[in-house]
KELOGU-593488 format. One line per field, with one value per atom (N, C-alpha, C): residue number from 1; atom name; x, y, z negated. Coordinates in steps of 0.02 Angstrom, whole numbers, plus 32768, in hexadecimal, padded with zeros to 4 digits. Layout:
num (NUM,...)
atomo (CA,...)
east (X,...)
north (Y,...)
up (Z,...)
// end
This chain:
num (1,1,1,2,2,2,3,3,3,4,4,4,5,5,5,6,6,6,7,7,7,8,8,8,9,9,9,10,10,10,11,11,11,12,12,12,13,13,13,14,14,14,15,15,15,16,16,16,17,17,17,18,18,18,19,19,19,20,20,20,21,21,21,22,22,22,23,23,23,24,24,24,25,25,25,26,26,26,27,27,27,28,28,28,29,29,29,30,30,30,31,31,31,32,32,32,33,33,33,34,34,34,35,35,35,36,36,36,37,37,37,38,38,38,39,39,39,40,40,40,41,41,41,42,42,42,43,43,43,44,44,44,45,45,45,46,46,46,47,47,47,48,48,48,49,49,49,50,50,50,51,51,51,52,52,52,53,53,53,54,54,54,55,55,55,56,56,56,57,57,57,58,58,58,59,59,59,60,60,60,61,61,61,62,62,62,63,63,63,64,64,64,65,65,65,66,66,66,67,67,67,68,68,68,69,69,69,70,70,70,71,71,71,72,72,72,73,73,73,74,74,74,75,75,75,76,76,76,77,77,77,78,78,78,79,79,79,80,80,80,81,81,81,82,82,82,83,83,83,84,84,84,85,85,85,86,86,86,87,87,87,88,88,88,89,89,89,90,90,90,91,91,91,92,92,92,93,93,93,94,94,94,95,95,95,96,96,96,97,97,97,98,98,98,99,99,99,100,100,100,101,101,101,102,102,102,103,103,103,104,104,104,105,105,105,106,106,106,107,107,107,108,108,108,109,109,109,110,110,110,111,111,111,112,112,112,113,113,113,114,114,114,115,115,115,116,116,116,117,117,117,118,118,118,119,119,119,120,120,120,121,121,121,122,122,122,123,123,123,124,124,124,125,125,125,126,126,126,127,127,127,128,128,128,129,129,129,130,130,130,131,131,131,132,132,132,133,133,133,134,134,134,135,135,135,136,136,136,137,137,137,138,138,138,139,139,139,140,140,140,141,141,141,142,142,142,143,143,143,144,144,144,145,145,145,146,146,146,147,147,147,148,148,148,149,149,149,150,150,150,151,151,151,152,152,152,153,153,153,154,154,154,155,155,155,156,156,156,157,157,157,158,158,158,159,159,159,160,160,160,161,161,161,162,162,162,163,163,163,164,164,164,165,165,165,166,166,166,167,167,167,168,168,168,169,169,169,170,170,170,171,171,171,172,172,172,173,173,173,174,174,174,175,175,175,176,176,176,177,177,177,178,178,178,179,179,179,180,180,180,181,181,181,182,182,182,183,183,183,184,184,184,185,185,185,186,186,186,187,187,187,188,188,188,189,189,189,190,190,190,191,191,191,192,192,192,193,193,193,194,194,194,195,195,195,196,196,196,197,197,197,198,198,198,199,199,199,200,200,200,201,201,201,202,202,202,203,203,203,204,204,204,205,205,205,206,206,206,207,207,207,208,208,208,209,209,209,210,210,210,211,211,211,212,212,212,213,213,213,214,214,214,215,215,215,216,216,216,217,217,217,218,218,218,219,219,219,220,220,220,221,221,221,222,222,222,223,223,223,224,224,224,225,225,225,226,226,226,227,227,227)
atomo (N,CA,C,N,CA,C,N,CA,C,N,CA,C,N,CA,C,N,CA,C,N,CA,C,N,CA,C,N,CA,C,N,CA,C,N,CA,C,N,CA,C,N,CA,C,N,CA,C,N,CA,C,N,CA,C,N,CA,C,N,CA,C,N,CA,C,N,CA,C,N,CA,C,N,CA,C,N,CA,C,N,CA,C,N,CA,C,N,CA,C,N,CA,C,N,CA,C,N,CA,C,N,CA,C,N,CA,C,N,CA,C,N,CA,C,N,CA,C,N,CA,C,N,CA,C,N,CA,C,N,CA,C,N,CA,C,N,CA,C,N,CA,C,N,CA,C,N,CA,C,N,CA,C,N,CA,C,N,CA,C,N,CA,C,N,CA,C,N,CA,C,N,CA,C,N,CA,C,N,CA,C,N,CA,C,N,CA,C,N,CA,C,N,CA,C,N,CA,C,N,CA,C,N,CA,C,N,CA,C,N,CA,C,N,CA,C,N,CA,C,N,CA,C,N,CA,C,N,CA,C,N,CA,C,N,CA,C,N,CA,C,N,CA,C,N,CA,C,N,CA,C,N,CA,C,N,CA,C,N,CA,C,N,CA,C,N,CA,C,N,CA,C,N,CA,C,N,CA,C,N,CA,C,N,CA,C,N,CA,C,N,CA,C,N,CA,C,N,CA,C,N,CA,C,N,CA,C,N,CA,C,N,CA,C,N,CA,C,N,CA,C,N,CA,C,N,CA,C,N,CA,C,N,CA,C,N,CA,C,N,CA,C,N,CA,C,N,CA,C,N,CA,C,N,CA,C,N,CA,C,N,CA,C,N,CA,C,N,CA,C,N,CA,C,N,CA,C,N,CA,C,N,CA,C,N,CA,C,N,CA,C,N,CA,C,N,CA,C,N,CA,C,N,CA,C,N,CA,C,N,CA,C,N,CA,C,N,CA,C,N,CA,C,N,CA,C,N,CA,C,N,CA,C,N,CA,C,N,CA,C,N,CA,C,N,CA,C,N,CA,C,N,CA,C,N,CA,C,N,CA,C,N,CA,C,N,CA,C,N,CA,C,N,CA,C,N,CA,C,N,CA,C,N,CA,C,N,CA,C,N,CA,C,N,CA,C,N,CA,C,N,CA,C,N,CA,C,N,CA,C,N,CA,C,N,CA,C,N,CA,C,N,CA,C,N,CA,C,N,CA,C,N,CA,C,N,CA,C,N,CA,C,N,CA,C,N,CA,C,N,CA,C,N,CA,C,N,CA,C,N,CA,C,N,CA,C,N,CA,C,N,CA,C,N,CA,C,N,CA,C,N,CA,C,N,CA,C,N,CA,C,N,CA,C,N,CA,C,N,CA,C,N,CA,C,N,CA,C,N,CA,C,N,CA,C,N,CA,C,N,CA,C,N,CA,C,N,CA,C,N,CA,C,N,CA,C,N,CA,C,N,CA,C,N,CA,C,N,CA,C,N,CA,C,N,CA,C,N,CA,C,N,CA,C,N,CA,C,N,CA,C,N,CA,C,N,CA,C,N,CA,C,N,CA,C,N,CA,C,N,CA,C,N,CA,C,N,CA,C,N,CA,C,N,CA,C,N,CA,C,N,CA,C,N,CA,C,N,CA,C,N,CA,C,N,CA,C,N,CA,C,N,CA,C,N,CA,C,N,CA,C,N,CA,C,N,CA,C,N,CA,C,N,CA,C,N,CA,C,N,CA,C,N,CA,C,N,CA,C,N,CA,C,N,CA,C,N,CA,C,N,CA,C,N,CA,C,N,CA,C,N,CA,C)
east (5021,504E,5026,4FF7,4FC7,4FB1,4F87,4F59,4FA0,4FDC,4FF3,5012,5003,502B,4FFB,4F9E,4F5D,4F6B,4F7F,4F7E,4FBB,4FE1,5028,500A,4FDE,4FCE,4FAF,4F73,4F3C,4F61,4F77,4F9B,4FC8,4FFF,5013,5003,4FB1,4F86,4F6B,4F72,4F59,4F97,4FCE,4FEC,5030,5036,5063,50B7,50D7,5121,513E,5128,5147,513B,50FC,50D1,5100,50FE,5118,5158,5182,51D4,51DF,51A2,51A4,519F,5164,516B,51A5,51C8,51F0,5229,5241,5257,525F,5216,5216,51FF,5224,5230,5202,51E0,5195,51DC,51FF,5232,51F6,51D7,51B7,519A,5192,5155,5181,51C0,5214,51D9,51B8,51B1,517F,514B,5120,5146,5189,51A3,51C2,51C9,51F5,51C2,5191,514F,513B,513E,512E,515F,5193,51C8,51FE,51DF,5214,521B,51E4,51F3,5203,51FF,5229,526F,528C,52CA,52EE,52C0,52DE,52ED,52C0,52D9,5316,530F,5361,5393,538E,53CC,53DA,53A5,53B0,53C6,53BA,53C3,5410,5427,546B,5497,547F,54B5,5494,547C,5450,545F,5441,5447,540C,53E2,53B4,53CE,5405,5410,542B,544C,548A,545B,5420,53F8,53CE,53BA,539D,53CB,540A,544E,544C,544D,5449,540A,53C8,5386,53A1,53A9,53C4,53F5,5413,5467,5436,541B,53F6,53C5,5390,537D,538C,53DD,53EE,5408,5425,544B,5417,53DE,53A4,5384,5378,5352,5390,53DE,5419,5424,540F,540E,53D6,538F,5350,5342,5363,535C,5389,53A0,53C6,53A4,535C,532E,52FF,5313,52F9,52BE,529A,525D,527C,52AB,52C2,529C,52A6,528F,5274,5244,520A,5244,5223,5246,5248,521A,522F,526A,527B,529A,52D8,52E8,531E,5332,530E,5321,532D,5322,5329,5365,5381,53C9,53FC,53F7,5413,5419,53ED,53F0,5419,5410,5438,548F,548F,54D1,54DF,54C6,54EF,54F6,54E4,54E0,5516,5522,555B,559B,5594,55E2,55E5,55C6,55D0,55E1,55C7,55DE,5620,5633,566E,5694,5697,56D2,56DB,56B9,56C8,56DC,56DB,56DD,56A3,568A,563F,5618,5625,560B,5612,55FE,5629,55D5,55E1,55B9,55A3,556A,5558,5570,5584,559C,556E,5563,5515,550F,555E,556B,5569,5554,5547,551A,5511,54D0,54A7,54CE,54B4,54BC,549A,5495,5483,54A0,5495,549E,5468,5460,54A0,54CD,5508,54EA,54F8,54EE,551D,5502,550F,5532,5561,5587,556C,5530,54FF,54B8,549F,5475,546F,5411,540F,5423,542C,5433,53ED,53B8,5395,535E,5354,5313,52D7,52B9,5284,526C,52A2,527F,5262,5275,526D,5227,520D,51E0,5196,51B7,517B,516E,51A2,5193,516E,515D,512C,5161,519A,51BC,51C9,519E,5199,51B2,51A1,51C9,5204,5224,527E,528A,526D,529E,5293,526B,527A,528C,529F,52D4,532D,531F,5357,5374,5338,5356,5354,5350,5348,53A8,53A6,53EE,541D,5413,5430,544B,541A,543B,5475,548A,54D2,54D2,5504,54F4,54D6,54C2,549C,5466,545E,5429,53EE,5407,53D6,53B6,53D7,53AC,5382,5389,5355,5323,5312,52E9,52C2,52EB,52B3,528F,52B7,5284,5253,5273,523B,5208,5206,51ED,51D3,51EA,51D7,51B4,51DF,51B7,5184,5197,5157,5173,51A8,51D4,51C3,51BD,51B0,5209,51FE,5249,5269,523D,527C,528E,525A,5264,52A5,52B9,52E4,531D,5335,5364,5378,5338,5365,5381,534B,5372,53BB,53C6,53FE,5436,5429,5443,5471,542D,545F,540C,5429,53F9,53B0,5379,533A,534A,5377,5379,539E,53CF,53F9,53DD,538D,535A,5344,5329,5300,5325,535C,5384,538B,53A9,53BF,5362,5336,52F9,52EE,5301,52D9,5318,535A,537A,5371,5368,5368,530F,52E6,52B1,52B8,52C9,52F6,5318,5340,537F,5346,531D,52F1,52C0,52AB,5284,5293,52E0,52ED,52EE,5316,5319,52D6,52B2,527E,5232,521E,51DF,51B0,51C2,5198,517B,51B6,51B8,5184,5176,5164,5132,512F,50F0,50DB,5118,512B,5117,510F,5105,512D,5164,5195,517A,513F,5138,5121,5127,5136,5170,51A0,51EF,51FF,522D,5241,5216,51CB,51AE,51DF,51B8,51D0,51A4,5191,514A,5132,5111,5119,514D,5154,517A,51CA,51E2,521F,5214,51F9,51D5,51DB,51BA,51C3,520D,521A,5266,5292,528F,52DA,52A5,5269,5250,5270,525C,527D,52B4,52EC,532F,5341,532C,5343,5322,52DA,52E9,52F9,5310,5347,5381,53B0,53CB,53D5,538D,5372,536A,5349,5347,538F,53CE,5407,5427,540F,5435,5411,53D0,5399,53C4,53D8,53FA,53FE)
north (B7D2,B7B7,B79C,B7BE,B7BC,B766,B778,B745,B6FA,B6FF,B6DD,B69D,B6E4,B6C1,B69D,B6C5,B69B,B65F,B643,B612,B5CF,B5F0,B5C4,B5C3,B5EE,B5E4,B5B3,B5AB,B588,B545,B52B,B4E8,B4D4,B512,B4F8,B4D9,B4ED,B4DE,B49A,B484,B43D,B409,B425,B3F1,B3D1,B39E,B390,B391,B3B8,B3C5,B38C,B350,B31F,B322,B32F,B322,B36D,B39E,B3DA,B3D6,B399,B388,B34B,B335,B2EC,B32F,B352,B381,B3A8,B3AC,B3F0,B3B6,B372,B34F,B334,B330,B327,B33E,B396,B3C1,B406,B3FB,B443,B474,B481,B4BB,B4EC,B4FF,B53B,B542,B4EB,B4D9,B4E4,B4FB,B4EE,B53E,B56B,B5A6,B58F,B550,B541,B53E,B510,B50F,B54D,B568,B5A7,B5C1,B5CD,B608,B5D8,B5AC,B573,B585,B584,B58B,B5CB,B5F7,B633,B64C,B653,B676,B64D,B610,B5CE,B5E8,B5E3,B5D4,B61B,B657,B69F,B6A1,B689,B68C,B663,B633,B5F5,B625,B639,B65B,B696,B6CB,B705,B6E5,B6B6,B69A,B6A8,B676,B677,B6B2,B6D4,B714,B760,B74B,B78E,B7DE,B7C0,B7F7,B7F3,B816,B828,B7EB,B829,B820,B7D8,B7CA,B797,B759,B757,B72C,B711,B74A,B73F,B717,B73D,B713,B6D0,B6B8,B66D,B65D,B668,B652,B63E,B66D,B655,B622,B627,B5EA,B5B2,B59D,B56E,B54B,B57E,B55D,B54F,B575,B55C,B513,B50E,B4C2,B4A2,B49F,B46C,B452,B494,B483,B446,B453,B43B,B404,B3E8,B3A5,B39E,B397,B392,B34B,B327,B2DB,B2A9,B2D6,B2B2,B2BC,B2E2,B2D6,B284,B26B,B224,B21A,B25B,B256,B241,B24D,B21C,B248,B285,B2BD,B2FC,B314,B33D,B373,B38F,B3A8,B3F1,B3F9,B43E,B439,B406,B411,B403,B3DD,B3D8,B414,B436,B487,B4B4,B4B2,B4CD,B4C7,B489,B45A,B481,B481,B49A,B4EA,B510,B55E,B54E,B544,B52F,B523,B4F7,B4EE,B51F,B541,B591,B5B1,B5C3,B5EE,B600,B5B4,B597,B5A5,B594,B588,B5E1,B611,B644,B687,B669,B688,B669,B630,B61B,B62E,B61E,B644,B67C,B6B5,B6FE,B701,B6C1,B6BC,B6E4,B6DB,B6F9,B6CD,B689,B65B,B644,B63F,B607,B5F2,B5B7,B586,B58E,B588,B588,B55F,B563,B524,B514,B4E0,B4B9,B4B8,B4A2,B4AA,B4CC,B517,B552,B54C,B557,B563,B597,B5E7,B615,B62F,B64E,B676,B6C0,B6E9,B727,B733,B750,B76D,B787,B788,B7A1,B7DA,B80A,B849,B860,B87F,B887,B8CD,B8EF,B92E,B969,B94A,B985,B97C,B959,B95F,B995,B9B2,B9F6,B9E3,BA3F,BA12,BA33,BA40,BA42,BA1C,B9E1,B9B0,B9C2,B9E2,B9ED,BA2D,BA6A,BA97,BA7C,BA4A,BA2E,BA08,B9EA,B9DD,BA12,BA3F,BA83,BA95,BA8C,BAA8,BA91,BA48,BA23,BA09,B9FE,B9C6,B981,B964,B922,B902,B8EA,B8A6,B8C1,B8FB,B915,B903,B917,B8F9,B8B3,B89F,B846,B81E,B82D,B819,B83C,B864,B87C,B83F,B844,B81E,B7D8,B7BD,B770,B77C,B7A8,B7AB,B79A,B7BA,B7AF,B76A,B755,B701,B6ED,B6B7,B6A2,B67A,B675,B643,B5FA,B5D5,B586,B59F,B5B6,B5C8,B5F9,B627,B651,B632,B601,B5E5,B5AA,B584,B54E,B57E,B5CB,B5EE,B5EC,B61D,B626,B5FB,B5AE,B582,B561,B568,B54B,B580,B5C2,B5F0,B61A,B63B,B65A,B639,B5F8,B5D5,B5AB,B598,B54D,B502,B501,B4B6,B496,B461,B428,B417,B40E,B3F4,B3BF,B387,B363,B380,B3A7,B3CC,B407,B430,B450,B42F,B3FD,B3E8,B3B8,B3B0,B37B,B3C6,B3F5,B421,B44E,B445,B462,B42F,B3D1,B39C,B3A9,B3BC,B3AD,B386,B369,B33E,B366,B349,B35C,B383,B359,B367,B3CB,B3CC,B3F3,B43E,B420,B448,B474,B42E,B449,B467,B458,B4A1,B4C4,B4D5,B52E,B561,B533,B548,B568,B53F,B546,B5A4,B580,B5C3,B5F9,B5EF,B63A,B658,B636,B645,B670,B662,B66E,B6B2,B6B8,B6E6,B730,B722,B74F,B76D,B73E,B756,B798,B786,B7AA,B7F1,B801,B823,B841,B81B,B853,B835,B7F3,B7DA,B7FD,B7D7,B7F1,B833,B86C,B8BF,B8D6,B8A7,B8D6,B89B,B860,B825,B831,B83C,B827,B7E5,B7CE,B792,B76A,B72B,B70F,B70A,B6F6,B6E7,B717,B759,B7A3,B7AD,B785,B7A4,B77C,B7AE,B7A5,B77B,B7A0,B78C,B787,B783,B769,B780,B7BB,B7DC,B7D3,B7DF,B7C3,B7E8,B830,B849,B833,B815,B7FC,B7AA,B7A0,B756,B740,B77F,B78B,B789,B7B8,B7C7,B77E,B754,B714,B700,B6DD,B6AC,B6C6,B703,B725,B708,B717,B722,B6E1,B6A6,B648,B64A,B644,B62B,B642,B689,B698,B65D,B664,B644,B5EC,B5D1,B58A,B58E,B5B8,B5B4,B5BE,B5D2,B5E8,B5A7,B579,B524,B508,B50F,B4E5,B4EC,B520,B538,B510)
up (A38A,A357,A31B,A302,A2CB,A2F1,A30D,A334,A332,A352,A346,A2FB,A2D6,A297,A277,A26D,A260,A26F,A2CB,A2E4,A2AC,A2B6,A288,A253,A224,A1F2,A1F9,A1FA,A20E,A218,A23C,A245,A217,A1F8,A1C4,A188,A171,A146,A14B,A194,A1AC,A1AA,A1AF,A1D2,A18D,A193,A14B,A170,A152,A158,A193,A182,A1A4,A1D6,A1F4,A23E,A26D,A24B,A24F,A27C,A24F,A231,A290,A29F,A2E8,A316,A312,A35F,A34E,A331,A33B,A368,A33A,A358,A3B1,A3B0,A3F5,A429,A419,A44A,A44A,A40E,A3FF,A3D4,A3D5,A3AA,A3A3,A3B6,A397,A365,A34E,A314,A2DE,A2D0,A299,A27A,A2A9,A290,A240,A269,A225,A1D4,A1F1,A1AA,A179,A1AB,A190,A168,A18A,A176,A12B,A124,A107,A0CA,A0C0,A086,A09B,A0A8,A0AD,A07C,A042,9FFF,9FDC,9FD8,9FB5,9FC0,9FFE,A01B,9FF8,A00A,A014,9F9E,9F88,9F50,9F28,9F40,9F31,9F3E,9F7B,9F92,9F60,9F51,9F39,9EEA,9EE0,9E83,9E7C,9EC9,9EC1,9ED7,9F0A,9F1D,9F08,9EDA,9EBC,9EF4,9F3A,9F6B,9FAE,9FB4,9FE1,A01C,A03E,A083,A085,A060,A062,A060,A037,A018,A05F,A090,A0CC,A101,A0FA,A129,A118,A0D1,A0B6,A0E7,A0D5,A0F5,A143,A15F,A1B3,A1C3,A190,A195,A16F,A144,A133,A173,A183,A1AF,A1FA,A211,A250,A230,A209,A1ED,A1EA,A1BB,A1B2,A205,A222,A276,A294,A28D,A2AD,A290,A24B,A237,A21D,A240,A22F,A24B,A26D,A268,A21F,A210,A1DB,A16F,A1A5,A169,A163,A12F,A12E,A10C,A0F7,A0C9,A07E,A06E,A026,A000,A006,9FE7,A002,9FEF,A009,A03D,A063,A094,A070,A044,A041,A010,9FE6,9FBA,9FD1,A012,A045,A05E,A06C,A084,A058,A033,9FE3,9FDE,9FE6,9FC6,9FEB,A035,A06C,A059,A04F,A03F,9FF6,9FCA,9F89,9F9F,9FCB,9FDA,A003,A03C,A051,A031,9FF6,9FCD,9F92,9F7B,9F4B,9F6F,9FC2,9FF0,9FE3,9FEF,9FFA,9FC5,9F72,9F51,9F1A,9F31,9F1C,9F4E,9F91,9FA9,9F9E,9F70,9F55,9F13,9EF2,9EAC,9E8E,9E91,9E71,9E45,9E49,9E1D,9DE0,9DB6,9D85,9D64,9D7A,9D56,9D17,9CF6,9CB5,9C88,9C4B,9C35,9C04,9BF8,9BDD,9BA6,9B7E,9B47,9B12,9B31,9B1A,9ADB,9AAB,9A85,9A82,9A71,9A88,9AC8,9AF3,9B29,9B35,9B44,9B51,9B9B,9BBB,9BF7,9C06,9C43,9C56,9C79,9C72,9C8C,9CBD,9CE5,9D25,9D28,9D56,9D4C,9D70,9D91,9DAC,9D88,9D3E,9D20,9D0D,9D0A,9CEC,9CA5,9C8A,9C48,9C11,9C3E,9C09,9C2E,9C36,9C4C,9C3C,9BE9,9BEA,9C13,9C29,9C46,9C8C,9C9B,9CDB,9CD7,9C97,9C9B,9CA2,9C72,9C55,9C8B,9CD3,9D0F,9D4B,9D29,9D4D,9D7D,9D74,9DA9,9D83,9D75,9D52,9D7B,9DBC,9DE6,9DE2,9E05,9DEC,9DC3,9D92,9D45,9D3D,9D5B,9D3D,9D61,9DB1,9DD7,9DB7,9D95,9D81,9D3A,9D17,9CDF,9CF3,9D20,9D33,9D58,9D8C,9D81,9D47,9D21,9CE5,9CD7,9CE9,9CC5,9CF1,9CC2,9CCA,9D17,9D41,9D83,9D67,9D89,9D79,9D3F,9D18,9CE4,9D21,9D46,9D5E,9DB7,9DCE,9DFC,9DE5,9DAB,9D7F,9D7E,9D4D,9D39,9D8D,9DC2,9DEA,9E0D,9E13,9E3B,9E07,9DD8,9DA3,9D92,9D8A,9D64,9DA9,9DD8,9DF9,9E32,9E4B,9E87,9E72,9E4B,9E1F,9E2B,9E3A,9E5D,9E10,9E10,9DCC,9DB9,9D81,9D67,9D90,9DC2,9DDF,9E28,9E37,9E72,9E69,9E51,9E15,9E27,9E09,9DF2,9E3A,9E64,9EB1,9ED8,9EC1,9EFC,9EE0,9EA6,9E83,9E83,9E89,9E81,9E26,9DFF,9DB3,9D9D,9D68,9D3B,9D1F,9D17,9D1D,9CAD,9C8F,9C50,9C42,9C89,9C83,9CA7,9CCE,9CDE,9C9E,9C81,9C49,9C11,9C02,9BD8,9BF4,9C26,9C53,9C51,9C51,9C55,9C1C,9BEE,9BA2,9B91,9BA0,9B80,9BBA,9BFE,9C24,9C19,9BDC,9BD2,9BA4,9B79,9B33,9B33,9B76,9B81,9B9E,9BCE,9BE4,9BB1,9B8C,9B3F,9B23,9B0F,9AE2,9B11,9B68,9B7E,9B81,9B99,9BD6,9BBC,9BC8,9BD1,9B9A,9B67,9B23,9B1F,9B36,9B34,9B6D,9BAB,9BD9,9BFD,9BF7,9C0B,9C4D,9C78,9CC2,9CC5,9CF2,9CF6,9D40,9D33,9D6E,9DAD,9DB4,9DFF,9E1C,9E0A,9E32,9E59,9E2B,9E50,9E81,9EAB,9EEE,9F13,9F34,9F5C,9FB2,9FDF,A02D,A038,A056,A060,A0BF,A0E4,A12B,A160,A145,A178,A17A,A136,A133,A168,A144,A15D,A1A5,A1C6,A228,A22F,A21A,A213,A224,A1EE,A1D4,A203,A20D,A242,A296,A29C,A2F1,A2F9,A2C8,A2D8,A2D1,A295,A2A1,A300,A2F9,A342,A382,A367,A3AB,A3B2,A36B,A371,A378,A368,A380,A3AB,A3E8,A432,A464,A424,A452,A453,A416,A40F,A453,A461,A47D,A4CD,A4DB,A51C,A543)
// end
């Protein structure tokens, strides 16, 4: 297995998304594993921005990429593929916590912002730090933020996506990036950062054993389409 994944690695490092994107096309399905391995912690964090939930966040990852593999000819290069898959996990994600009512959009207009707190937040955060669970608490306080304010922060802040990358895979304006940024920067300040100098691109890693995991189980289910 080890020996195997070196191998995918190794090629993934060589090969550019697109070239990846023709063999899978014409008939290599096994190579879909490169991409995954390729943006699983991309993908696995969009999702978690929006359904602030482990499991649920992984269910998105699999429903994203059986849809992307199932309309993977109807990628036209307009826009980088990862940020196409991105778009795709973004949109399972949105369908799934509005049909619960769980959403409500940020509203822009806002001037001030305060972190919305959550009804299973601890309520004393710094003991959580004194205790050396720094990534907990600052996946906790990134929760916090308001919906649309806290998935800008993590692809901007935790993944490293550039402001127009951001805003194609969210489909809102590159301006409306850069405020939700500036205030869910703002909003975390006052909570957590300053007090305890965590630092974002700790939170919510995709570590490999999850990783095996969502890759096994898409191409079971890509080999059950392939039938």
């Amino acid at each position: 297995m080890n020996a195997t994944i070196s191998a995918f690695a190794n090629r993934s490092a060589e090969q550019p998304d697109e070239d990846v994107i023709r063999q899978v096309l014409d008939g290599n399905t096994a190579m879909f594993e490169l991409l995954m391995r390729r943006y699983n912690e991309r993908v696995y964090r969009a999702a978690r921005a929006i359904v602030r939930d482990e499991q649920e966040a992984e269910d998105v990852m699999q429903q994203a990429y059986v849809n992307a593999f199932t309309h993977l000819r109807q990628f036209n290069g307009a826009a980088r593929f990862s940020t196409w898959l991105t778009r795709i996990a973004v949109n399972e994600s949105l369908a799934r916590v509005r049909r619960r009512g769980r959403y409500e959009t940020f509203d822009d207009e806002l001037s001030n912002v305060e972190p919305f707190m959550s009804p299973n937040s601890p309520e004393n955060p710094e003991r959580q730090a004194f205790t050396g669970e720094l990534r907990g608490l600052l996946e906790w306080a990134i929760d916090t933020l308001p919906d649309g304010m806290r998935e800008v922060f993590v692809l901007r802040e935790v993944e490293g996506l550039s402001t127009s990358e951001t805003a194609e895979s969210l489909d809102v304006s590159e301006d409306v990036v850069k405020t939700r940024l500036s205030r869910g920067r703002a909003a975390l300040r006052r909570v957590l950062l300053e007090r305890t100098g965590a630092t974002a691109p700790e939170a919510f890693r995709f570590y490999r054993p999850r990783c095996d995991r969502v890759v096994a189980q898409v191409l079971a289910r890509i080999s059950g389409q392939c039938a």
